[in-house]
C-alpha positions as CSV (number, residue, x, y, z in Angstrom):
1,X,6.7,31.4,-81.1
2,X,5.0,29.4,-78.9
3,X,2.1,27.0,-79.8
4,X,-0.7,26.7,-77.8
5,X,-2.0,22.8,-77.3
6,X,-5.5,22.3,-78.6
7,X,-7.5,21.3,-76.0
8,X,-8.5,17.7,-75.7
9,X,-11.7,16.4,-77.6
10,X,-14.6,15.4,-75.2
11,X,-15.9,12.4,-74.9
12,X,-19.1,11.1,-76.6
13,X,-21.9,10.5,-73.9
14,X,-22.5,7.0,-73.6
15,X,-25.2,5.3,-75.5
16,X,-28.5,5.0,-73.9
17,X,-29.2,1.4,-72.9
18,X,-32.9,1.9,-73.8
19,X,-31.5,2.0,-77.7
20,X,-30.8,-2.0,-77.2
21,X,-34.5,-2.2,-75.4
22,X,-36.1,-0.8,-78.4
23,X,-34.5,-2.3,-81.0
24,X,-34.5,-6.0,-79.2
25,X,-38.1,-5.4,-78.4
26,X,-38.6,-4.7,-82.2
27,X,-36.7,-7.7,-83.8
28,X,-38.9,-9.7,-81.9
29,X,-41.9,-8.4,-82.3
30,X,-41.7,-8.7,-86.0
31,X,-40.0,-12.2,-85.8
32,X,-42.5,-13.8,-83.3
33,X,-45.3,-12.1,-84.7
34,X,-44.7,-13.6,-88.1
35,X,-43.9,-17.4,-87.1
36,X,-47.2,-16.8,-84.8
37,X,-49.0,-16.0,-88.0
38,X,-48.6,-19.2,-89.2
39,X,-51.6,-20.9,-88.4
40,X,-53.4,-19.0,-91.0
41,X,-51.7,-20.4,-94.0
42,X,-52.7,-23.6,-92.9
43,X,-55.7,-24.4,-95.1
44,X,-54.7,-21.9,-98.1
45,X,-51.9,-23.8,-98.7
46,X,-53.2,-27.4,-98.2
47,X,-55.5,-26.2,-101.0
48,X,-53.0,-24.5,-103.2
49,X,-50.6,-27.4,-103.3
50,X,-53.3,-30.1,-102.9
51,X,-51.6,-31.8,-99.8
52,X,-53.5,-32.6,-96.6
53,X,-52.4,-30.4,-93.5
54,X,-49.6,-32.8,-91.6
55,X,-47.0,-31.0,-94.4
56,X,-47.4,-27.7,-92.9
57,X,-47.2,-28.7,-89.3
58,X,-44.6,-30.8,-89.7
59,X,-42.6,-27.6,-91.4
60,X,-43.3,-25.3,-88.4
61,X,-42.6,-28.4,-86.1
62,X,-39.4,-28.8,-87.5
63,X,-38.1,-25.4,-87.6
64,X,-40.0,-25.0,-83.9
65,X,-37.3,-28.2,-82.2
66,X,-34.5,-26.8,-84.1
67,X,-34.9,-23.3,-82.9
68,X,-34.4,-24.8,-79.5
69,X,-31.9,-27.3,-80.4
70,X,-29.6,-24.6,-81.3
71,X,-30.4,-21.9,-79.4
72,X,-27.2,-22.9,-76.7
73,X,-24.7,-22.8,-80.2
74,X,-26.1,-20.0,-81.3
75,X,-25.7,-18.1,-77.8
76,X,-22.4,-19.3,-77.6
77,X,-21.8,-17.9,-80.7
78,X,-23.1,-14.1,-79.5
79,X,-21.3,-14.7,-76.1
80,X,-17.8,-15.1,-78.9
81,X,-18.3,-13.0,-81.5
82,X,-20.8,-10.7,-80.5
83,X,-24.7,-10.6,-80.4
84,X,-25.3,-7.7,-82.6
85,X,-23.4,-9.4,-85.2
86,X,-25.1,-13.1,-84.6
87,X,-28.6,-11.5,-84.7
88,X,-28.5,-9.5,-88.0
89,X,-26.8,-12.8,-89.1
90,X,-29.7,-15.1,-87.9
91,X,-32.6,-12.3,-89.0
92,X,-31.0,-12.5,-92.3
93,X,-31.6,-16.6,-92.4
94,X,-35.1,-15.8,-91.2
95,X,-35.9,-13.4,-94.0
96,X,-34.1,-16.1,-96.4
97,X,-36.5,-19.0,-95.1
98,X,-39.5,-16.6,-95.5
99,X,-39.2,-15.8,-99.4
100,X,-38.4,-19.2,-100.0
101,X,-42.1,-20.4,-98.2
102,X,-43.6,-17.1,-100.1
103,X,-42.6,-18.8,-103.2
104,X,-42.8,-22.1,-102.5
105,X,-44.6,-24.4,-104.9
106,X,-43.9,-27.7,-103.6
107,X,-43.2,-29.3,-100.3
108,X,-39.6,-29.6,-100.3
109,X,-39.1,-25.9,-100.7
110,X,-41.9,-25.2,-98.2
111,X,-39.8,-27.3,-95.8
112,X,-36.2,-25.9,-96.5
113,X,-37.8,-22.6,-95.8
114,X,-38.7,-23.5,-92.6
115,X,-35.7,-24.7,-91.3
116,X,-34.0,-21.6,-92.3
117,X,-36.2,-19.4,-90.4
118,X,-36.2,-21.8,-87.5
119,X,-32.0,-21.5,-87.3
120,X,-32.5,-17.7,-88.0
121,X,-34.9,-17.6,-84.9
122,X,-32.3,-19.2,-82.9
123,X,-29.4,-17.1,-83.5
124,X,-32.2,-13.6,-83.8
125,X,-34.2,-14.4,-81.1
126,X,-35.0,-14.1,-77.1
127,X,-31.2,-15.6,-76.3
128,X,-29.1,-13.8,-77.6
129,X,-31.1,-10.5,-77.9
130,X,-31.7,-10.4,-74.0
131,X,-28.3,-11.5,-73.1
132,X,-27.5,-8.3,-75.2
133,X,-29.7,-6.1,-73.1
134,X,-28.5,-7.7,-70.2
135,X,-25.2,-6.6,-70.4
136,X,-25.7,-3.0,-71.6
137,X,-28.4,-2.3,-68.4
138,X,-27.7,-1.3,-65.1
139,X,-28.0,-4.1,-62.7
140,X,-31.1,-2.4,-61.4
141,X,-32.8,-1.7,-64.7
142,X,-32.3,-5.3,-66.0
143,X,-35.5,-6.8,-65.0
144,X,-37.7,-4.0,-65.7
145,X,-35.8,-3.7,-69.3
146,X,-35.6,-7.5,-70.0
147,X,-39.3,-7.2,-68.8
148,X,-40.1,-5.1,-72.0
149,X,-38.4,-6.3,-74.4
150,X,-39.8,-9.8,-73.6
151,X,-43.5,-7.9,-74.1
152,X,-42.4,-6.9,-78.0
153,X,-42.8,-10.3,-78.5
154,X,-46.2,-10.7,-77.2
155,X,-47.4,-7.4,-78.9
156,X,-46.2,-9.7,-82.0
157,X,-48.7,-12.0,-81.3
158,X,-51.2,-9.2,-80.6
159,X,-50.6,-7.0,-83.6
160,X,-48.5,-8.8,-86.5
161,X,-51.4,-11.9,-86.5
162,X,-54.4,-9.7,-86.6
163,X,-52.1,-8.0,-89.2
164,X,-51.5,-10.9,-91.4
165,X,-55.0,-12.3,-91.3
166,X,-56.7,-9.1,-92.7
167,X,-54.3,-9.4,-95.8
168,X,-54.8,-12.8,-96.5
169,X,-58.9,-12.0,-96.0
170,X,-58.2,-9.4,-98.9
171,X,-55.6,-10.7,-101.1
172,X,-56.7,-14.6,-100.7
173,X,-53.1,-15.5,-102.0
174,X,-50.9,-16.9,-99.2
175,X,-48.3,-16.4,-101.4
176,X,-48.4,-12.9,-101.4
177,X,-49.4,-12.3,-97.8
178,X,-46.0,-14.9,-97.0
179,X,-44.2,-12.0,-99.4
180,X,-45.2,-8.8,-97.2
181,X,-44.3,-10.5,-94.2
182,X,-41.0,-11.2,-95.6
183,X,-40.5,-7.9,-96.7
184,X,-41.5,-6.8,-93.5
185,X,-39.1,-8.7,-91.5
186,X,-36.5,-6.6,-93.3
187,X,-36.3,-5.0,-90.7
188,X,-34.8,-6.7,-88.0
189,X,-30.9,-7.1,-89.9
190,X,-30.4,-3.1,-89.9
191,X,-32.1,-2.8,-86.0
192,X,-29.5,-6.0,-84.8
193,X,-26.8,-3.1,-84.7
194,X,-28.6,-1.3,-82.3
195,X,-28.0,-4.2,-79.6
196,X,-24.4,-3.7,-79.9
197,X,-21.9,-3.7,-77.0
198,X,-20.1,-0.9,-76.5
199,X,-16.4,-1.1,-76.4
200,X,-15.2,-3.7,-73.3
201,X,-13.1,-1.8,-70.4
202,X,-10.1,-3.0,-68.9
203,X,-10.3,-6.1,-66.4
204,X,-10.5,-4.5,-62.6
205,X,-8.6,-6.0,-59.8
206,X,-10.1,-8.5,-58.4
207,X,-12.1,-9.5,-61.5
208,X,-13.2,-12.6,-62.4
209,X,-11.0,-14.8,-64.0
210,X,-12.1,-15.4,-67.8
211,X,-13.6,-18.6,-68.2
212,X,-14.1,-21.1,-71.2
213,X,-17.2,-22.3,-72.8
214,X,-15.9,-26.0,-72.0
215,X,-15.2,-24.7,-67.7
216,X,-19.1,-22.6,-68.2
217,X,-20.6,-25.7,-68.7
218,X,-18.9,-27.9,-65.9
219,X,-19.8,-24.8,-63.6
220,X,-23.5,-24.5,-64.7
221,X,-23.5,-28.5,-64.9
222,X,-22.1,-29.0,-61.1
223,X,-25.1,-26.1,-59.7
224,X,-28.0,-27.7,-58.7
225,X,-30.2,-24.6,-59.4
226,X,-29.3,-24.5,-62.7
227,X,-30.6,-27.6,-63.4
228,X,-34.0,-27.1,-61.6
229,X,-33.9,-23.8,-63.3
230,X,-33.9,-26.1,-66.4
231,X,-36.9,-28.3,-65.2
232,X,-38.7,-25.6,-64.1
233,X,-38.6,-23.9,-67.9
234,X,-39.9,-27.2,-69.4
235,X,-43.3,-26.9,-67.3
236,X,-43.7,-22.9,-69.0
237,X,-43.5,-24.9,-72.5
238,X,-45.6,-27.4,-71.5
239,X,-47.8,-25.5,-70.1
240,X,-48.2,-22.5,-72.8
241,X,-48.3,-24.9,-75.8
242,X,-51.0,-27.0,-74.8
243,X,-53.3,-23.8,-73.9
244,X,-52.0,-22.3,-77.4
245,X,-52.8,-25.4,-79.3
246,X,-55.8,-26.8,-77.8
247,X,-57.9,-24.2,-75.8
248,X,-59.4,-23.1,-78.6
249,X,-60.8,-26.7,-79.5
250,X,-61.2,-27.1,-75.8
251,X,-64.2,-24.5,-75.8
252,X,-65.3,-25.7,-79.3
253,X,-65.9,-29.1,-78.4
254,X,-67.9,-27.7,-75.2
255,X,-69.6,-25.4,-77.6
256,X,-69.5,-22.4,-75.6
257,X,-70.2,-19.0,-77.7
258,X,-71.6,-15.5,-76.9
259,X,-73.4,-12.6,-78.3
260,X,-71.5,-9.1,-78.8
261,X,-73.8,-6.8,-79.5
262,X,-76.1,-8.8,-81.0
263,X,-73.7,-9.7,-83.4
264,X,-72.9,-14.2,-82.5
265,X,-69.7,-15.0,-82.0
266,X,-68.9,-18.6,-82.6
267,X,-67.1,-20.9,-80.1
268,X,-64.5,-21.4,-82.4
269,X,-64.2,-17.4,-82.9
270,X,-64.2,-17.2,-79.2
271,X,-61.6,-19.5,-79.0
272,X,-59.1,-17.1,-81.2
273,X,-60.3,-14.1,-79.2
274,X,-59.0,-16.4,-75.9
275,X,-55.5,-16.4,-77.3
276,X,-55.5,-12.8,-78.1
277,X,-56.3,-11.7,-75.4
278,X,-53.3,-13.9,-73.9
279,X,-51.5,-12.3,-75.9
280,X,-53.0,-8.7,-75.0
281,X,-52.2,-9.3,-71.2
282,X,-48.7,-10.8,-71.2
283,X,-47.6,-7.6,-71.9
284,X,-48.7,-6.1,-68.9
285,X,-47.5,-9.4,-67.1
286,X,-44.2,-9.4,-68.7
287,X,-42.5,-6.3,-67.5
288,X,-44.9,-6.5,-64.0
289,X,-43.2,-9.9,-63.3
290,X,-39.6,-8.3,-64.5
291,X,-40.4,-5.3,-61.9
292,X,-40.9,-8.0,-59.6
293,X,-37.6,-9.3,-59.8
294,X,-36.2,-6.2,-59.7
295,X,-37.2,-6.0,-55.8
296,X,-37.6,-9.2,-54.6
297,X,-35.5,-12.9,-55.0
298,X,-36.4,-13.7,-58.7
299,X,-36.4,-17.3,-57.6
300,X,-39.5,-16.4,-55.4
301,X,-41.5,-14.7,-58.2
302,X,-41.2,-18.0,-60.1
303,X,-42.2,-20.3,-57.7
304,X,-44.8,-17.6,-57.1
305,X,-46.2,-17.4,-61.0
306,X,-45.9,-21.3,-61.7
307,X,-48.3,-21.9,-58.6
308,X,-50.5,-19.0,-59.5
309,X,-50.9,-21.1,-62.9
310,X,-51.5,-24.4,-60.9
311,X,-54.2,-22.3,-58.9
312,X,-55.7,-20.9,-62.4
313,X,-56.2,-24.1,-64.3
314,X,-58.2,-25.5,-61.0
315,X,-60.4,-22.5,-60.7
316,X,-60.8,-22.7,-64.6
317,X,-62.2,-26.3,-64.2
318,X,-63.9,-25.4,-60.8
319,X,-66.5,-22.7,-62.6
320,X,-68.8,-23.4,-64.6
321,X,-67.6,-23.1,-68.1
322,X,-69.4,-19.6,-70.1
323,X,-67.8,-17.5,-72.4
324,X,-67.2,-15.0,-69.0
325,X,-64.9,-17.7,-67.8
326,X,-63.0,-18.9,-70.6
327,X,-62.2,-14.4,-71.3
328,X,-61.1,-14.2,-67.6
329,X,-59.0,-17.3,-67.4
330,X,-57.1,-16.0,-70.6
331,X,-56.7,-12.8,-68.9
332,X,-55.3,-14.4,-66.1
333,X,-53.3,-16.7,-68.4
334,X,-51.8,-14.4,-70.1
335,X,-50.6,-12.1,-67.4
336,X,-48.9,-15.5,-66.1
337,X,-47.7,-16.4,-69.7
338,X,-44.1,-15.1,-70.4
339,X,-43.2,-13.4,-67.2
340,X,-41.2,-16.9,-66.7
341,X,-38.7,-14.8,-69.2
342,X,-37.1,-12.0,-67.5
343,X,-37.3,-13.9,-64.4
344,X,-35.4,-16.7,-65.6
345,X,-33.1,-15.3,-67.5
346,X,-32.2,-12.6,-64.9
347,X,-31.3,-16.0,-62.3
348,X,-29.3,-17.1,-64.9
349,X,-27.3,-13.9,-64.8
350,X,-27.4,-13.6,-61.4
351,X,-25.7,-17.2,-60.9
352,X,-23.1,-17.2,-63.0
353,X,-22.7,-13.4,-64.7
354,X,-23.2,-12.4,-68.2
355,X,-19.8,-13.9,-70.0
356,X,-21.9,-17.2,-71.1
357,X,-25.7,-16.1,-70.2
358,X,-26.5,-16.8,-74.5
359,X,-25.1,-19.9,-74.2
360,X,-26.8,-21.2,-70.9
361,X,-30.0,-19.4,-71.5
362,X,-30.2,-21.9,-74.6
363,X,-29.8,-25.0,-72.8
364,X,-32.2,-23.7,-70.7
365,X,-34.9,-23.0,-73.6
366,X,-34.2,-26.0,-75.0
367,X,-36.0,-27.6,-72.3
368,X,-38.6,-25.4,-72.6
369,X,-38.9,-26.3,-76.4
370,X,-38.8,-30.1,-75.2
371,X,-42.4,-29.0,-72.9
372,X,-43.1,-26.8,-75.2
373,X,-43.1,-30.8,-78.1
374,X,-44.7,-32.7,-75.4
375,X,-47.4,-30.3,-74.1
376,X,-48.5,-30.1,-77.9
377,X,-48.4,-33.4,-79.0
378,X,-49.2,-35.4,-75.5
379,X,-52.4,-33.3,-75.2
380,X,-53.9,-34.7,-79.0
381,X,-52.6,-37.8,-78.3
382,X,-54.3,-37.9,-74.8
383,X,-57.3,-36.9,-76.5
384,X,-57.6,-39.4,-79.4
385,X,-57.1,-42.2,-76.6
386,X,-59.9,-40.5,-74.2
387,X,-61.9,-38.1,-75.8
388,X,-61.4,-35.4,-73.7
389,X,-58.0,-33.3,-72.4
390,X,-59.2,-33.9,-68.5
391,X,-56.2,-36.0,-67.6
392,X,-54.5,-33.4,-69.2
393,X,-55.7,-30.7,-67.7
394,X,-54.8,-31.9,-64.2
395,X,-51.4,-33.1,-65.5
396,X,-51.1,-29.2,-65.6
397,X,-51.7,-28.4,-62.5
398,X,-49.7,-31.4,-61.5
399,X,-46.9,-29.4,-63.0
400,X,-47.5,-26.1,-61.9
401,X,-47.2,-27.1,-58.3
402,X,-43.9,-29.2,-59.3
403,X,-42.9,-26.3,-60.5
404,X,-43.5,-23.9,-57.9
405,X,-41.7,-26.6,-55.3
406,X,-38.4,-26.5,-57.5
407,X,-38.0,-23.1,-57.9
408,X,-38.5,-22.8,-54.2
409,X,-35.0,-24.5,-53.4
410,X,-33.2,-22.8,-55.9
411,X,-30.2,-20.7,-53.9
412,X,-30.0,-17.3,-55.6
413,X,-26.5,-16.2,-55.4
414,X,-23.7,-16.4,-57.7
415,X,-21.4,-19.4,-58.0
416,X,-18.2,-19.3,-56.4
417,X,-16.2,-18.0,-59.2
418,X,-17.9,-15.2,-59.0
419,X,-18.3,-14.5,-55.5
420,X,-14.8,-15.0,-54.9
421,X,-13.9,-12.1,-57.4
422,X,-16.2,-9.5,-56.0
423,X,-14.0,-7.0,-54.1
């Protein structure tokens, strides 16, 4: 009797890489979101706990240098042992760090919690979760995708801050308030498995040769547009902390309000309406500028975006100063805010491939962290010196056209490794 062979099983479809979109875009819209929250607990719990303000801002500080500091080991960590895996890890040291500041008592604990969910931002956040949807998209999808994911963190800032303030308005416990947003970030350990890889095929002839994380360094080390790729980032941080930090006292001292309605708003209200609707706008401007570098040298679209900035802060200063002008220059702002993320990150990719892109992209942010320290503090201590942020303002622009030059003379093509391994 014979028996007939059963018929081979078919293979599963492969996994949309929109799946990694979405859940990456989630993850950080709930983790940025939250940190950016953090601004409101600063006078409920210099009250609660009797301390002046500096303990709180020193926290966030800390946990805001090491989440740069350590972004490059814990990319190099998703580049080794996976990102999926290294983001549910780090989102579960985030969630940690936030129930121990909900139920803090005393500054110690308020600072430990900190820390935590400044190393769980480092190995859960815009690193390795865009290297991750990096290498699941289609080489022409990947600025348009890294694009929107890079916006979920800026609908964070849009939606989860809004969010926590009308709970602490009603509850008036920052403990509790701390508490839901803890809960909430939840969240983000299940959705970390949706940025995994699938399974790796087999090397092709004529692939590149697999390289170390001591010969990725050298490489990225020995390009010259890596390293003004680096410089480059540090003017975004300096740049986006100083407005984040200090435009709204900017138009307070200036005391410049308006009328909605008939209803006053304030000029310090106006100020937190400016950095909304940053917020509001880098959406659009985050996947516009990925699109961008979708079709045309990504290098370009930087040097491109950093001068547009250069050319905002001087109109800003050039107009007279009215609530009309501070709403449109935040418009503007913010559709120039974060577009510096797809862009950069897709150069990195494009110079030296995905196998380390965590890793570099981390040195890289680092720098922007080190802008991000100096744009913050160099603008109040420029001001307690000189009672006004003029030099600073034109320090900016200074920048912005530095900037722009660099980014100019970067050569976007991949290293020689690469190039020599493409068929």
């Amino acid at each position: 009797m014979s028996v007939s062979a059963s018929p081979p099983a078919a293979a599963s479809p492969p996994r949309s890489f929109w799946i990694a979109v979405i859940c990456g875009a989630v993850i950080l819209t709930i983790g940025v979101g939250a940190r950016q929250s953090f601004g409101i607990f600063q006078k409920p719990i210099a009250a609660d706990l009797g301390v002046g303000r500096e303990l709180w801002s020193f926290a966030t500080a800390i946990a805001m240098l090491l989440m740069g500091a350590l972004s490059p080991f814990a990319g190099n960590l998703a580049d080794r042992f996976g990102a999926a895996r290294t983001i549910a890890g780090g989102g579960l040291l985030y969630v940690i760090g936030m129930f121990m500041i909900a139920f803090a008592t005393e500054g110690v604990l308020l600072t430990l919690g900190n820390v935590l969910s400044g190393v769980g931002m480092a190995a859960a956040g815009f690193g390795p979760i865009m290297a991750a949807i990096m290498r699941q998209t289609p080489p022409d999808k990947r600025s348009i995708a890294l694009g929107l994911a890079t916006a979920g963190g800026s609908f964070g800032q849009f939606a989860v801050v809004p969010f926590a303030s009308v709970i602490q308005n009603r509850l008036g416990d920052w403990h509790t308030t701390m508490l839901i947003l803890a809960v909430v970030s939840l969240v983000m350990v299940p959705l970390a498995f949706g940025l995994r890889a699938p399974g790796a095929a087999a090397p092709k002839p004529g692939a590149a040769i697999p390289q170390g994380t001591g010969a990725a360094l050298r490489e990225a080390f020995n390009t010259q547009g890596f390293w003004l790729l680096t410089i480059g980032f540090f003017v975004c941080g300096f740049h986006v902390t100083f407005i984040g930090l200090h435009l709204p006292a900017y138009i307070s001292d200036h005391a410049v309000g308006m009328s909605f309605f008939g209803t006053p708003v304030s000029a310090l209200e106006l100020g937190g309406w400016a950095i909304g609707l940053v917020g509001l706008f880098n959406i659009i401007g985050s996947v516009l500028w990925g699109w961008t570098g979708s079709r045309y040298p990504k290098k370009d679209m930087l040097a491109l975006l950093y001068a547009l900035r250069a050319l905002g802060f001087v109109m800003f200063l050039a107009l007279p100063l009215s609530w009309v002008s501070v709403l449109l220059f935040a418009a503007a702002l913010g559709f120039l805010w974060l577009g510096t993320v797809p862009l950069t990150r897709g150069l990195i990719g494009t110079m030296f491939g995905p196998t380390h892109l965590s890793m570099l992209w981390g040195i890289v942010f680092f720098s922007h962290q080190l802008g991000s320290f100096l744009g913050g503090w160099g603008a109040g201590r420029l001001y307690d010196i000189q009672g006004n942020y003029d030099l600073m303002w034109w320090i900016s622009v200074g920048l912005g056209v530095f900037a722009a030059a660099i980014h100019w003379r970067i050569r976007e093509r991949p290293v020689a490794r690469l190039a020599m391994a493409a068929p």
